[in-house]
C-alpha positions in Angstrom: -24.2 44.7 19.1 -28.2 44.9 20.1 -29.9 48.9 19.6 -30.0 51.1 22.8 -32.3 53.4 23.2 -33.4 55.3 26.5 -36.5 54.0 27.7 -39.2 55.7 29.5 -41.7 53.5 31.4 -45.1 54.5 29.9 -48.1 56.6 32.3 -51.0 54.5 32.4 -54.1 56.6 31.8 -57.1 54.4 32.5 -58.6 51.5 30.4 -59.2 52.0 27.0 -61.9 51.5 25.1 -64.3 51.8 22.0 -68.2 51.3 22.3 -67.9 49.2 25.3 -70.5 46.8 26.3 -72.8 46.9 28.7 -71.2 45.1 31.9 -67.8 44.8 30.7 -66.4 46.3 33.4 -67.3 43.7 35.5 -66.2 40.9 33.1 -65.1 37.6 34.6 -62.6 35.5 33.1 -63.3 31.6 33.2 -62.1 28.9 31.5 -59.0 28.5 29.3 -60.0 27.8 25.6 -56.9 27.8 23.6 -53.1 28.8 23.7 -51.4 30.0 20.8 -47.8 30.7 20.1 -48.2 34.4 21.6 -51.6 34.3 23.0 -53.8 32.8 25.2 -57.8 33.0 25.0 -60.5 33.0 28.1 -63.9 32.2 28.2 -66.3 35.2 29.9 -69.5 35.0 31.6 -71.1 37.1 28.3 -71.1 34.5 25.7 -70.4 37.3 23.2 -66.4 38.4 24.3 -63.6 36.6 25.1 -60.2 37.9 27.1 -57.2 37.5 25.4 -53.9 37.5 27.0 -50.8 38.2 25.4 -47.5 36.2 26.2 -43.2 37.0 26.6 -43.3 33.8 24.4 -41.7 34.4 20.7 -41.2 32.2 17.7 -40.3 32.2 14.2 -40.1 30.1 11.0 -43.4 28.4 12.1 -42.3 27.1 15.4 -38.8 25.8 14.7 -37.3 29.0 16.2 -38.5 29.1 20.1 -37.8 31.9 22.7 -38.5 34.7 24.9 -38.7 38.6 24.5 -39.2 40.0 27.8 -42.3 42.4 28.2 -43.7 41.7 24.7 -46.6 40.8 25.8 -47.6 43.9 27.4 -46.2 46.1 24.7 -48.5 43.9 21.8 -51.3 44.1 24.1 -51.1 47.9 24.7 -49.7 48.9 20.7 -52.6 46.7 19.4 -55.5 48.3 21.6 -54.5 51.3 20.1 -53.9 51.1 16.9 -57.2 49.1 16.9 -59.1 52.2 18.3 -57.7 54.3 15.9 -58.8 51.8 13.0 -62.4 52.1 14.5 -62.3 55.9 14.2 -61.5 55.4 10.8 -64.3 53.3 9.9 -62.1 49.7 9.9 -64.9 47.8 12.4 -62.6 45.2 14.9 -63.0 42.9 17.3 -62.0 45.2 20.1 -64.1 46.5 23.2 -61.6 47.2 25.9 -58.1 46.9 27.6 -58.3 44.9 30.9 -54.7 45.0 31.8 -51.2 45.7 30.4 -51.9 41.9 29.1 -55.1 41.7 29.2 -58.2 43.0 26.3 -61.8 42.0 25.6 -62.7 41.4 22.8 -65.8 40.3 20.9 -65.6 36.5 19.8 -65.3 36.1 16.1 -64.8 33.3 14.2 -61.7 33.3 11.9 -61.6 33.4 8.6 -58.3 31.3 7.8 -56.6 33.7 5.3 -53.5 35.7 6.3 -53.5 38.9 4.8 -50.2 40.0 4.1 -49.4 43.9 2.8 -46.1 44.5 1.2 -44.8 48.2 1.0 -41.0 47.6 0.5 -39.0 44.2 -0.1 -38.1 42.0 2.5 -38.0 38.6 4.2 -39.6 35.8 2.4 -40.8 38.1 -0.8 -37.1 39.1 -1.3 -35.9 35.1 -0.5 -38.7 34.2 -3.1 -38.0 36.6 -6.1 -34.2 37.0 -5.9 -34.4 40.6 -4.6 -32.8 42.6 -2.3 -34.8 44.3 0.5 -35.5 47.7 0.7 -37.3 48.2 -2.6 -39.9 50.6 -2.6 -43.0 49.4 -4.4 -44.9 51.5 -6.6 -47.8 50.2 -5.3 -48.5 47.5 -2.0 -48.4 43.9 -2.5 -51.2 41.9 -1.5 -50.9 38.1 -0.6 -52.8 35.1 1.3 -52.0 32.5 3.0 -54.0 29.9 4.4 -53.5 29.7 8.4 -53.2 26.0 8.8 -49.9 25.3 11.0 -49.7 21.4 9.9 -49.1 23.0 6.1 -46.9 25.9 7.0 -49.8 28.4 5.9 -49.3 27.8 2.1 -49.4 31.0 0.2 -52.9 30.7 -1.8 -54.9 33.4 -4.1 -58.6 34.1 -4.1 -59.4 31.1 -6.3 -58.3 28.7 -3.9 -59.7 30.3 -1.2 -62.9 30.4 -3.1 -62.4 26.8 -3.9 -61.3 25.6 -0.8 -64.5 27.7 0.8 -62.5 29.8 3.1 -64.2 32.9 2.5 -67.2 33.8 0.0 -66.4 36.2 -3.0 -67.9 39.1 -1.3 -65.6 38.6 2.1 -62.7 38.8 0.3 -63.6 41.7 -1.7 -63.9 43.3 1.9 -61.0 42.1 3.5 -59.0 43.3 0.6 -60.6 46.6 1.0 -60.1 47.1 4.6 -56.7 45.9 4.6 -55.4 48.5 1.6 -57.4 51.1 3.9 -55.4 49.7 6.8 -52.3 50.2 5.1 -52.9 53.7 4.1 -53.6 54.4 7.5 -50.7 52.8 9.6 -48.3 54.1 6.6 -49.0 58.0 7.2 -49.6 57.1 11.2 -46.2 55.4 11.6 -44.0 58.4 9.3 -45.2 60.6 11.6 -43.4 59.0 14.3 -40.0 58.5 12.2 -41.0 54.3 11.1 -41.5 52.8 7.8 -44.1 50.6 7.6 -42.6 47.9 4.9 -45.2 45.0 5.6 -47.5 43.4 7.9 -49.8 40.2 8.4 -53.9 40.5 8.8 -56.3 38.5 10.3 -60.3 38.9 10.3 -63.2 37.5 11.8 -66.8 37.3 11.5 -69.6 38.0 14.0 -72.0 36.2 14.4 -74.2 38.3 11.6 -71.6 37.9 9.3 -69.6 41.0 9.5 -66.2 40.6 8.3 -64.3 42.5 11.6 -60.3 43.5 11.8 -59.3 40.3 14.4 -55.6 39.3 16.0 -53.2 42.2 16.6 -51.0 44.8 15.1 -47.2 45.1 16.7 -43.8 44.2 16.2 -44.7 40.7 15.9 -46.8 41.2 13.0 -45.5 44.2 11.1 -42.0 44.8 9.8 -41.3 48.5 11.0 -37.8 50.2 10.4 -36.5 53.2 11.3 -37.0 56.2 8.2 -33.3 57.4 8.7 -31.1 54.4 9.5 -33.4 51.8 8.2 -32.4 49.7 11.6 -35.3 46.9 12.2 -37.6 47.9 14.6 -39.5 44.5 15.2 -39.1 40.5 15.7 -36.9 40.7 12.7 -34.1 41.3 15.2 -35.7 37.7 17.0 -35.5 35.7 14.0 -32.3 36.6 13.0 -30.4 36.9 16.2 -29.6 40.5 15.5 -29.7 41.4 19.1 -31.6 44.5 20.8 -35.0 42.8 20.6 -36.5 44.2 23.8 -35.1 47.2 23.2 -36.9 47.7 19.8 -39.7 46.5 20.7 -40.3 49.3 23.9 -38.8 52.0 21.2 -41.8 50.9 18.8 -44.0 51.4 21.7 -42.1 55.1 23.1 -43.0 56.5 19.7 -46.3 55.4 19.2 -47.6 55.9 22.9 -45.3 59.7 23.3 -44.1 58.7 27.0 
């Protein structure tokens, strides 16, 4: 049987934003330049932002699972605007300027460093498949893995030597995306128990500007992070997707009613 939950449809209260540009309220969106699995990306008339614009569509074990969880896309969109904001208050620099639509957020156009950043709180998924464990162990101490985001190899877990090797990142980029994401982490953890979910682990991406920053990139929701419920332990995110546990969209909008308070 899927999870109910009652639902309230959330108050919107105007755009948000962090240090937006100049002009960006006026943004037009042009051309089409890519479509991923969950997102699509537009081309702006300031050279420095794109508009991305998140989909229903879901998958799962790299493509082989296909389907469709209705009004994920707006929830990812909205969840991940905040949480980015409140990243940027904490000193995490990301890619975000400002929410568009439900669907819809400019952001600044980065180039993507192809590591997946992977934190692990507690066991689960492929950690526990890989080591013979059962889930729900609670680490002393988080996990940290890559993975090299190349589709056509089914993103190959990899450590910093390889991606050193392989010239993915430079010594001193890694050294600050490991940093940013245990500080991410520490933040979502204590942000998430206040609203009665466990963070037990979650997938990264970064960017660079064009100076070279190293910025927090991609999104933070349900798609990307496994969250479960402090009391019953019942999953809260695509989990319930990939292994047709039922309840997806419900989870999904009672991630969202605890984060967003309406």
């Amino acid at each position: 049987m899927g999870i109910l939950y009652r639902i309230r449809k959330r108050r919107r209260t105007g755009p948000l934003q962090v240090n937006p540009k100049k002009g960006s309220m006026n943004m037009k969106k042009l051309e089409q330049l890519y479509e991923g699995k969950a997102k699509k990306v537009f081309q702006t008339d300031d050279p420095a932002c794109l508009i991305v614009e998140y989909k229903d569509d879901a998958t799962a074990f790299n493509g082989q699972k296909k389907g469709t969880i209705l009004g994920k896309g707006a929830i990812n969109n909205q969840m991940t605007n905040r949480l980015m904001a409140k990243m940027e208050k904490a000193g995490i620099p990301t890619h975000f300027v400002k929410e568009l639509s439900e669907r819809e957020t400019l952001v600044k156009k980065v180039s993507i460093v192809p590591l997946e950043v992977i934190i692990r709180n507690i066991s689960a998924g492929s950690f526990a498949k890989r080591y013979g464990v059962e889930e729900g162990i609670v680490f002393d101490a988080p996990t940290i893995e890559f993975s090299y985001k190349n589709d056509d190899l089914g993103d190959p877990l990899i450590n910093s030597y390889h991606a050193l090797a392989l010239k993915l990142a430079t010594a001193e980029e890694i050294d600050t995306i490991k940093r940013y994401a245990f500080r991410i982490n520490e933040l979502l953890k204590a942000l998430l128990l206040e609203h009665g979910i466990e963070l037990v682990d979650f997938k990264l991406e970064f960017g660079r500007l064009p100076d070279g920053t190293i910025v927090l990139a991609d999104e933070i929701s349900p798609d990307t992070c496994r969250f479960w419920d402090v009391e019953t332990h019942e999953k809260l995110d695509k989990d319930r997707f990939r292994r047709d546990l039922g309840g997806v969209e419900d989870a999904y909008q009672e991630v969202m009613r605890r984060l967003i308070g309406e």
